[in-house]
Legacy VTK file of the C-alpha trace (Angstrom):
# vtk DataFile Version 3.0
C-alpha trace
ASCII
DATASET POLYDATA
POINTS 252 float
13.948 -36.928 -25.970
11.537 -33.789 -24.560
12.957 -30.534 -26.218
15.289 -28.520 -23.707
12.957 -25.674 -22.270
14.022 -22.057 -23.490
16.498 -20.196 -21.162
17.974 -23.445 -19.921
21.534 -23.989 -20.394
24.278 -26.602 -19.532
28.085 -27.352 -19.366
30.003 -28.678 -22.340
30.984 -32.518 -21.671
33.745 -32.213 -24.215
34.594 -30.619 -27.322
34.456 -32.053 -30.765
37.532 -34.359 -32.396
37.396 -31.861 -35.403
39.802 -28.481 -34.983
38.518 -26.177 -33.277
39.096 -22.313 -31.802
38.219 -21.175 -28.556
38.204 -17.187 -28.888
38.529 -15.316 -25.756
37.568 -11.506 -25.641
39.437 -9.490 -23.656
37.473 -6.425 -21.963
40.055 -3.504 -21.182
38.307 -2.969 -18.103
38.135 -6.375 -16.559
41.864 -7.359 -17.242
43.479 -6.973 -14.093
40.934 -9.087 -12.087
38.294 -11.758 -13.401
40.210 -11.854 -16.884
44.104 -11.633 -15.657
46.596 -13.915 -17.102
46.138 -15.787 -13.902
42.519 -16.450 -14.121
42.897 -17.170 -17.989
45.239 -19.774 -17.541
42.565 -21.666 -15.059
39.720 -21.345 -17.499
42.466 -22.599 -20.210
43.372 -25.353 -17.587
39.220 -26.038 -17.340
38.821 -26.095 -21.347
42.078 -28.649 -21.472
39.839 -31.374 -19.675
37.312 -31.291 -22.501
39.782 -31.865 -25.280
39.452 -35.532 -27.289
42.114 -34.353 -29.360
44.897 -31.917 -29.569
43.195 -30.055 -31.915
41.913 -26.675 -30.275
43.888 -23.429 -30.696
43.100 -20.270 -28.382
43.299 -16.781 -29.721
42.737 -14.046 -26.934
41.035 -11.244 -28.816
42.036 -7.523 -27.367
39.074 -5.047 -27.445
41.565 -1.608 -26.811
40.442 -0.250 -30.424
36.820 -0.285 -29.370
37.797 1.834 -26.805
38.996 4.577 -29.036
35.194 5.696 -29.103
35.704 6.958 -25.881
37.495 9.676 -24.049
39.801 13.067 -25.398
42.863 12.374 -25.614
43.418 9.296 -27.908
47.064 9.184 -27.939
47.445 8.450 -24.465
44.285 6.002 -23.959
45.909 4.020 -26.955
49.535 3.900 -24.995
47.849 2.842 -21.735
45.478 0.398 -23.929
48.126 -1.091 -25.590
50.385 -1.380 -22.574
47.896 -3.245 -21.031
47.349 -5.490 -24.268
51.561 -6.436 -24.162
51.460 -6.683 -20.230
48.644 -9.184 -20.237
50.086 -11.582 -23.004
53.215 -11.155 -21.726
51.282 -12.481 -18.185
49.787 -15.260 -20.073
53.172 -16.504 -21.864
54.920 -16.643 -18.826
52.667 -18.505 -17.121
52.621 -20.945 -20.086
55.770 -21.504 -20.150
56.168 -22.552 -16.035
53.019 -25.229 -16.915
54.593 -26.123 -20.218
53.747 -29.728 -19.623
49.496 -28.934 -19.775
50.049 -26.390 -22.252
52.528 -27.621 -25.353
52.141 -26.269 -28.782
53.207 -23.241 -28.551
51.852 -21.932 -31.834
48.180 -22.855 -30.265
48.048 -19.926 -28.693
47.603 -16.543 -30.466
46.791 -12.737 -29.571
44.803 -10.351 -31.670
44.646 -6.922 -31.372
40.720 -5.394 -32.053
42.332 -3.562 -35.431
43.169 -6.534 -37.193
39.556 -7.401 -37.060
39.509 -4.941 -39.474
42.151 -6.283 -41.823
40.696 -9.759 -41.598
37.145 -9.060 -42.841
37.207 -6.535 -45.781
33.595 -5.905 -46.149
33.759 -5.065 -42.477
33.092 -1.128 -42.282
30.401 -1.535 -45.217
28.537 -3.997 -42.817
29.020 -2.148 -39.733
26.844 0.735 -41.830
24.513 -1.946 -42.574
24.687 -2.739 -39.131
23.668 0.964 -37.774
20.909 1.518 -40.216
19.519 -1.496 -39.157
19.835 -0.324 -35.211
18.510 2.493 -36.379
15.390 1.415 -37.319
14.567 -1.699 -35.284
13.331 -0.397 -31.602
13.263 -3.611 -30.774
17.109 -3.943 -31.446
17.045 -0.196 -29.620
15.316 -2.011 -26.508
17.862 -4.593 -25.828
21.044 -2.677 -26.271
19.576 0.304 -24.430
18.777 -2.731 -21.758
22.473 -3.716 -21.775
24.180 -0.505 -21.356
21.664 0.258 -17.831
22.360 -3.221 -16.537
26.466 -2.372 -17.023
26.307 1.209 -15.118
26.824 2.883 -18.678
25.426 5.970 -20.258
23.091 5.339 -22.954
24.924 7.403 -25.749
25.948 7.734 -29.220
29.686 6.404 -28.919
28.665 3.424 -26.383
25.719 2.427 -28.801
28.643 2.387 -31.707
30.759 0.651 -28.709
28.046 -2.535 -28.621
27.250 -2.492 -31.955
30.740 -2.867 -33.605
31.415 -5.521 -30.854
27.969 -7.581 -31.770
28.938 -7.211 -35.249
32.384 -9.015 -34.530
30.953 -11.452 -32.628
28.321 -12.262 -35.227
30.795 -12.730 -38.020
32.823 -15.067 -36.189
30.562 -17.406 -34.725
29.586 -17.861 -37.983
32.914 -18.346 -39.392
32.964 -15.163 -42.063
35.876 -13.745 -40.166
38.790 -15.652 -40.079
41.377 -15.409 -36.981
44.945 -15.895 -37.171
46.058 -19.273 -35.430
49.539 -20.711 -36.474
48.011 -24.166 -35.409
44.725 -24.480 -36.705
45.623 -22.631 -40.126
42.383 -22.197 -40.842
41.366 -26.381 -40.681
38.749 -25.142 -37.608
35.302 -26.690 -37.956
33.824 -25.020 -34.912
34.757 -21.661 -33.182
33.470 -21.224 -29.497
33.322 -17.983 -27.673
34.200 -17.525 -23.803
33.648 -14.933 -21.756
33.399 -13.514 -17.866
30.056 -12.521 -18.598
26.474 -13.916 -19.606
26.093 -12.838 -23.627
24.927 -9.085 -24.011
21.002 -8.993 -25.323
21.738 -7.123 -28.438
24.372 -9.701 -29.277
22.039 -12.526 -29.144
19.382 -10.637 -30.931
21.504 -9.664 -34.312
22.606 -13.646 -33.827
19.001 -14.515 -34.297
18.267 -11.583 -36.477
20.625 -12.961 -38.845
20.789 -9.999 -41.219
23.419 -11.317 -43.637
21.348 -14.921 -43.590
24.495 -16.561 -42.466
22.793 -19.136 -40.671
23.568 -22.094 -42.696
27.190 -22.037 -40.987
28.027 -25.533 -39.171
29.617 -24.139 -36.031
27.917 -26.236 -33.182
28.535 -22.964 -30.737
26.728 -20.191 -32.024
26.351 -18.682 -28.708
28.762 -18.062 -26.031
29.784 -19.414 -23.044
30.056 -18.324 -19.860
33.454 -18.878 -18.270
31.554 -18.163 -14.326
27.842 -19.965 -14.575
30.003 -22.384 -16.615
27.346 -22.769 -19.310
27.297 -22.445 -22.490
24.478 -20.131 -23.630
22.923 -21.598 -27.171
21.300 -18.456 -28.829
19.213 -20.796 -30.791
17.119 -21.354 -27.428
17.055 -18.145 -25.738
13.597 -16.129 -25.221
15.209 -12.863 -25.201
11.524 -11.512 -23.398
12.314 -13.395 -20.432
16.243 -13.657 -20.632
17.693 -13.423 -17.177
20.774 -14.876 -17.689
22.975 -18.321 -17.565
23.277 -17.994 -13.703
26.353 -16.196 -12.828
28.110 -12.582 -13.865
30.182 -10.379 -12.259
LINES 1 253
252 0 1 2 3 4 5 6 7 8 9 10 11 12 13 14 15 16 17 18 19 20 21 22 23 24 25 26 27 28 29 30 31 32 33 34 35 36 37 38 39 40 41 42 43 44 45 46 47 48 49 50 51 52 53 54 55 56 57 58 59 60 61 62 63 64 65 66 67 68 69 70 71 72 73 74 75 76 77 78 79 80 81 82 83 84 85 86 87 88 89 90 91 92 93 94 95 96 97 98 99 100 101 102 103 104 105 106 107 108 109 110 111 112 113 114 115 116 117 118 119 120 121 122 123 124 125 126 127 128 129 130 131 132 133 134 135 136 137 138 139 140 141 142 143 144 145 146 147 148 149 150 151 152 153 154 155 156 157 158 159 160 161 162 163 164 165 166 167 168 169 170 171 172 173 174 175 176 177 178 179 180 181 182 183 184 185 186 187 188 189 190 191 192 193 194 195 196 197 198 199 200 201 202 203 204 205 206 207 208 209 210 211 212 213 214 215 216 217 218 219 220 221 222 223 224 225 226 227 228 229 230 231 232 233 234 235 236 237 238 239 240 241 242 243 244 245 246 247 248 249 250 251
């Protein structure tokens, strides 16, 4: 079989027998429209018809802490944030419940909020440090975030720089299993973790993937890259030429 070219990227058939997570991120900005409850639920509905088994949990991951980097008055952008959060699972629960039938364990499905990321890695704010010195001195790293923010309509600035980077670093931990995610199903027995997302991958995600600092690259996980929930493709990290990167084939 001929090698698949870089920057070429296809659907998932179905997902392995083993247990396994799907993590969705939640952007506080997107989830009234391409990532309601509503729109969740279809992906979810997608996913279902690739499941062997009934072995997948689903943990939506809320990013509302990240966006305590921005703006003046915290204690009201972490009541709206958080209002949001409980109104959106609250969306997604209901909805479960009317198509009980397609969606039965209960206990598969599991919300996070972007501060117990903290509480589940320890060494966490120790490699975020290692993380920004890193940034700091790799313009090539520099390049691609700097490339991200422009293509997203957002200033290029101190706080949105520690915005990507504390999200890449999450990212990078878990899709290589070092940062463990509550799921009352799975209890830890998942052998692969897949990220899914409204989005095609941010560069300077996929570069600290392939970077691989902390040399955690021996990890198993069969999805070290992250799938697009629009282009439906999954995006393999492993074969992306970040110099000519253009993307899976639909964003929004």
């Amino acid at each position: 079989m001929s090698p698949i070219p870089s920057n070429t990227f296809f659907d998932i058939n179905h997902f392995p027998r083993d247990w396994g997570m799907i993590v969705l991120p939640i952007s506080m900005s997107r989830i009234s429209n391409l990532q309601s409850p509503e729109k969740y639920m279809e992906y979810l509905a997608f996913f279902s018809e690739k499941m062997l088994e009934n072995t997948v949990g689903v943990n939506f991951l809320y990013s509302e802490g990240l966006y305590m980097n921005f703006g003046e008055n915290v204690s009201e952008e972490k009541n709206h944030l958080a209002q949001n959060a409980l109104s959106h699972k609250w969306g997604i629960l209901k909805i479960k419940e009317k198509k009980h039938a397609q969606f039965q364990v209960d206990s598969a499905f599991h919300f996070d909020s972007w501060f117990q990321m903290y509480l589940a890695y320890g060494a966490f704010f120790s490699d975020f440090t290692k993380v920004k010195m890193i940034f700091k001195e790799d313009p090539v790293f520099q390049k691609y975030v700097q490339m991200d923010a422009e293509e997203a309509g957002k200033e290029y600035t101190e706080q949105q720089i520690h915005f990507y980077l504390e999200e890449h670093l999450v990212g990078y931990l878990l899709l290589h299993r070092k940062m463990h995610l509550e799921n009352m199903f799975l209890l830890e027995r998942e052998e692969w973790v897949l990220f899914a997302y409204t989005w095609d991958p941010p560069r300077g995600l996929i570069y600290l993937c392939q970077l691989d600092p902390f040399e955690l690259g021996s990890d198993t996980n069969p999805y070290k890259g992250m799938y697009n929930l629009l282009s439906r493709k999954f995006v393999d990290f492993a074969n992306v030429e970040l110099e000519t990167w253009t993307g899976s084939g639909a964003s929004s």
